[in-house]
C-alpha positions as CSV (number, residue, x, y, z in Angstrom):
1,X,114.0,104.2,115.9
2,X,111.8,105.5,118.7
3,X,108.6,106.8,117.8
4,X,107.7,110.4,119.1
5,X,105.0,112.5,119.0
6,X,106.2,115.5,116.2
7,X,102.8,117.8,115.6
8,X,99.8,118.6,117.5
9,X,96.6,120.5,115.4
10,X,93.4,121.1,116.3
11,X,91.0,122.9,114.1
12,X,88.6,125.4,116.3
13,X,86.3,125.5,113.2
14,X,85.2,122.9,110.9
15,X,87.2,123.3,107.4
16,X,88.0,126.3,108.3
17,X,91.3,127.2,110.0
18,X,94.4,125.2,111.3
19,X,95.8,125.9,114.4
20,X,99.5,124.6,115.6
21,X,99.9,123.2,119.9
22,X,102.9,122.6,121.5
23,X,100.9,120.8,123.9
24,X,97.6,119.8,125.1
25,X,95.0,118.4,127.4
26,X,93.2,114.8,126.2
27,X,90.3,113.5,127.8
28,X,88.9,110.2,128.1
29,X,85.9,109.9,125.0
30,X,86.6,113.0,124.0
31,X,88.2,115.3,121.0
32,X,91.3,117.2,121.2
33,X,89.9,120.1,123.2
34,X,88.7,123.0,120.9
35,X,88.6,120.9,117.7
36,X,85.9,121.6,115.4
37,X,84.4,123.0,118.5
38,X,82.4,125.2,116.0
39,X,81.2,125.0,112.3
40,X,79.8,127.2,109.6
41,X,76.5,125.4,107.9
42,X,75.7,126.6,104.3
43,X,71.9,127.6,103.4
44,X,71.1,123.6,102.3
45,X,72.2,122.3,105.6
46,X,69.5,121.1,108.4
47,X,68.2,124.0,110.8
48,X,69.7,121.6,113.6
49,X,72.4,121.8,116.2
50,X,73.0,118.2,116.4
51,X,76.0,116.1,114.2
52,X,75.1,117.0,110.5
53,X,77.9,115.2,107.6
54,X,80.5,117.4,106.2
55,X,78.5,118.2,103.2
56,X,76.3,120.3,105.0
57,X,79.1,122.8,106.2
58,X,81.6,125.2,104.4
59,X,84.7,123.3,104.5
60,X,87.9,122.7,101.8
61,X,86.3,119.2,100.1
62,X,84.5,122.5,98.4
63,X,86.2,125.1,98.7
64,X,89.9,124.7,98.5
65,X,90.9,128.5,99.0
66,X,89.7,127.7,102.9
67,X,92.7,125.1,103.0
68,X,94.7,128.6,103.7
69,X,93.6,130.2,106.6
70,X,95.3,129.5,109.8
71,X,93.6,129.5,113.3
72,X,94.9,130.9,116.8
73,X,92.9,130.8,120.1
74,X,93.9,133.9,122.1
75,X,94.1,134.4,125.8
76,X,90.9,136.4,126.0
77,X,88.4,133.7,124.8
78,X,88.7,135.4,121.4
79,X,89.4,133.2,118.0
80,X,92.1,134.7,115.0
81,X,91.5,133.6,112.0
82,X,94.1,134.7,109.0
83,X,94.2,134.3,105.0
84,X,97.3,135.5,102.9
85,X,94.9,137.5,100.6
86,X,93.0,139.8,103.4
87,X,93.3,141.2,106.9
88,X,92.8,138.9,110.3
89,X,89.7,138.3,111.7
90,X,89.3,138.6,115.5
91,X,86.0,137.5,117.2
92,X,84.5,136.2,120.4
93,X,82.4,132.8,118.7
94,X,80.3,133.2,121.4
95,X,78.7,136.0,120.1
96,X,79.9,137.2,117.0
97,X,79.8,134.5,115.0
98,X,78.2,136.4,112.0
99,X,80.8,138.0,111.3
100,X,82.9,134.8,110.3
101,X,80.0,133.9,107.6
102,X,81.4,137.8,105.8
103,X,84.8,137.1,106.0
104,X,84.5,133.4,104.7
105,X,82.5,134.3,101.8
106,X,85.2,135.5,99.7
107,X,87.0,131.7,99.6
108,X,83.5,129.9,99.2
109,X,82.9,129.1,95.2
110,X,79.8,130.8,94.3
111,X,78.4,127.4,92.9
112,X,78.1,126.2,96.3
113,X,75.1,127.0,98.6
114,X,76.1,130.5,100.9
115,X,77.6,130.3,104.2
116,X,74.5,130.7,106.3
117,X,74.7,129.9,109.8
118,X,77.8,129.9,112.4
119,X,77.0,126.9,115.0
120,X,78.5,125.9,117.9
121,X,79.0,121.8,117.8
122,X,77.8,118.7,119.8
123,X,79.7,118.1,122.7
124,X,81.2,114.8,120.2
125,X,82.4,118.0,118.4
126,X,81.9,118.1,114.2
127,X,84.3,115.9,113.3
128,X,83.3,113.7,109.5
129,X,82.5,110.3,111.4
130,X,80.5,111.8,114.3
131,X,82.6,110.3,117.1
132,X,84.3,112.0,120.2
133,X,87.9,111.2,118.9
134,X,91.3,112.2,117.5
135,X,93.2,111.3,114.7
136,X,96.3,109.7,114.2
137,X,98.3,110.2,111.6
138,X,101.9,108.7,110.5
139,X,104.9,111.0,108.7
140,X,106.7,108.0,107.1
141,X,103.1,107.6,105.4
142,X,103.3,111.2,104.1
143,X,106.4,110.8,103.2
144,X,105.7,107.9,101.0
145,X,102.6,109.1,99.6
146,X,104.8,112.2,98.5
147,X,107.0,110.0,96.7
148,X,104.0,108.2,94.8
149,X,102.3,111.4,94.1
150,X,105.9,112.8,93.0
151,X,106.1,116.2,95.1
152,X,106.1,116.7,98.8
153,X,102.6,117.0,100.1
154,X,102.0,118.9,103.4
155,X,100.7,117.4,106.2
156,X,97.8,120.2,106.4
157,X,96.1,118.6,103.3
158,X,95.1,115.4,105.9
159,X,93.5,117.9,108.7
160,X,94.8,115.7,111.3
161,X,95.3,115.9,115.2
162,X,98.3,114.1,115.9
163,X,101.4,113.1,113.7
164,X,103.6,110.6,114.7
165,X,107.1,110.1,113.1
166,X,109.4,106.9,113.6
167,X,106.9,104.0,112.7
168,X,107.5,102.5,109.3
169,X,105.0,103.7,106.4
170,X,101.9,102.7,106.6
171,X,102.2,100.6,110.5
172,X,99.4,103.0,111.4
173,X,97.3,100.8,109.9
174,X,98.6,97.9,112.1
175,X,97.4,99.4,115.3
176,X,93.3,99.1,115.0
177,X,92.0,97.7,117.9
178,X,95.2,98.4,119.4
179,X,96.3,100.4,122.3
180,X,98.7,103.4,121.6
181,X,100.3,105.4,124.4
182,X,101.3,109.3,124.1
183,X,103.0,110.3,127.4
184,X,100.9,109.3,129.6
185,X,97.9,109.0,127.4
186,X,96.1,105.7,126.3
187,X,94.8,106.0,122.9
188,X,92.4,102.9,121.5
189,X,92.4,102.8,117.5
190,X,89.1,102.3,115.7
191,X,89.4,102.5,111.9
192,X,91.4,104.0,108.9
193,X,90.1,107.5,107.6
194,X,88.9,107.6,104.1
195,X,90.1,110.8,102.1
196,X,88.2,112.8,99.9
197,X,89.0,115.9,98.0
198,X,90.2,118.2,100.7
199,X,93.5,116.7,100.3
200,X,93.8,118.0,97.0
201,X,93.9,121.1,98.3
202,X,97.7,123.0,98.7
203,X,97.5,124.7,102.1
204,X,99.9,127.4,100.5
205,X,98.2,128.4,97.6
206,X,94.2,127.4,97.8
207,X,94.7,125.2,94.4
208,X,94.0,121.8,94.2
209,X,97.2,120.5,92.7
210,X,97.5,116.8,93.5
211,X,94.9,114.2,93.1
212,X,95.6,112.9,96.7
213,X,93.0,109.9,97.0
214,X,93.7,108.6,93.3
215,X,97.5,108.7,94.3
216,X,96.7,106.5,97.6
217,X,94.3,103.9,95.0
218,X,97.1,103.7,92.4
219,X,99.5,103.1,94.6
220,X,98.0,100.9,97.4
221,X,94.4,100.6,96.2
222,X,92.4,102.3,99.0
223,X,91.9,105.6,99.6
224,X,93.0,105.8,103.3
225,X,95.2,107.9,105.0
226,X,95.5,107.9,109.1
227,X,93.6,106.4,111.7
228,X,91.0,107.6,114.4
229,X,91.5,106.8,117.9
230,X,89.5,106.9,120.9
231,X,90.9,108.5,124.6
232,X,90.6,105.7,127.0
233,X,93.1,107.2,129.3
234,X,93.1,110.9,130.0
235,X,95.9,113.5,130.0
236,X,98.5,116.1,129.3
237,X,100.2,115.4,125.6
238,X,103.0,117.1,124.4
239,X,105.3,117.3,121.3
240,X,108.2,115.7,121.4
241,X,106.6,112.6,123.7
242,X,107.6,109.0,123.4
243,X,104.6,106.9,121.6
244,X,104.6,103.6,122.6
245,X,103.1,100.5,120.4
């Protein structure tokens, strides 16, 4: 079977929003354009602009409603933002980000610190390991996993950039320190991602329902799921390209 790229996500906010491509730009040591281009800090985070850990920042590991808004970047420079239980949000994150820290607030547990501060990232971009990179992901993985776990899981519980279907389950793994070619786009892979509880979150109801890293330790005794990769060679990725080992 020939494997091909089959999904493209970037996600304009940290933990907050998921947003479907067709297709997209890559750049050499750099993230999917637009992803986790922005972040919302809560009021225990560090007053700074540089690369803070994902605990700092209102995102699903905490607050699993937020696992069902969707994203959508709009001609006008202007970010969507939409949850099944209230009405769209439209703002320029330029200069409005305040008004994401209101609409947020209603999918945020109250245990947690407030939403306090809406921050554009590092040029790296806020990804969890810090590193100006994508993620790889494998659909014959998911597909396994789903059969462990004993329901299907959706590949928005992983917050992933690119999915790849036709390797055999778990090969991702295979590819560290490995070159990986999209298109036209080299790709260099670095490491496996460790999960943590955001993938217990359902993307179609806001409930964790599915114990998603215990599933991966029971059943292969890690806790990983996808790879990161770096850009070595810049380009134009679309779905539906041929991904070469």
């Amino acid at each position: 079977m020939t494997a091909t790229l089959a999904q493209i996500f970037r996600y304009p906010i940290k933990g907050i929003g998921v947003e479907a491509l067709e297709q997209t730009p890559l750049v050499s040591n750099a993230p999917v354009p637009g992803d986790r281009a922005w972040a919302v800090a809560h009021e225990g985070a560090a007053a700074t602009d540089a690369w803070q850990p994902r605990r700092n920042f209102v995102v699903v590991a905490y607050g699993p409603q937020l696992a069902q808004i969707t994203a959508r970047s709009l001609d006008n420079g202007l970010l969507e933002l939409n949850h099944p239980t209230t009405a769209k949000l439209e703002f320029d994150p330029k200069v409005d980000g305040q008004s994401v820290l209101e609409w947020v607030r209603p999918f945020w547990p109250d245990q947690h610190s407030a939403p306090a501060r809406f921050m554009a990232a590092p040029a790296q971009g806020m990804s969890d390991n810090g590193l100006p990179q994508v993620s790889l992901l494998n659909l014959a993985s998911l597909r396994a996993l789903s059969q462990k776990a004993g329901a299907p899981l959706e590949p928005g519980r992983f917050r992933g950039n690119l999915w790849v279907d036709g390797l055999a389950p778990w090969e991702e793994f295979d590819l560290i320190d490995k070159t990986v070619t999209i298109g036209n786009v080299k790709l260099h892979v670095t490491e496996r991602i460790e999960r943590c509880r955001a993938t217990e979150a359902n993307p179609t109801t806001g409930l964790r329902d599915i114990d998603v890293p215990k599933v991966l330790n029971q059943g292969w005794g890690h806790r990983d799921f996808g790879v990161y990769a770096s850009v070595v060679t810049g380009g134009n990725i679309s779905v539906g390209d041929p991904v070469v080992l």
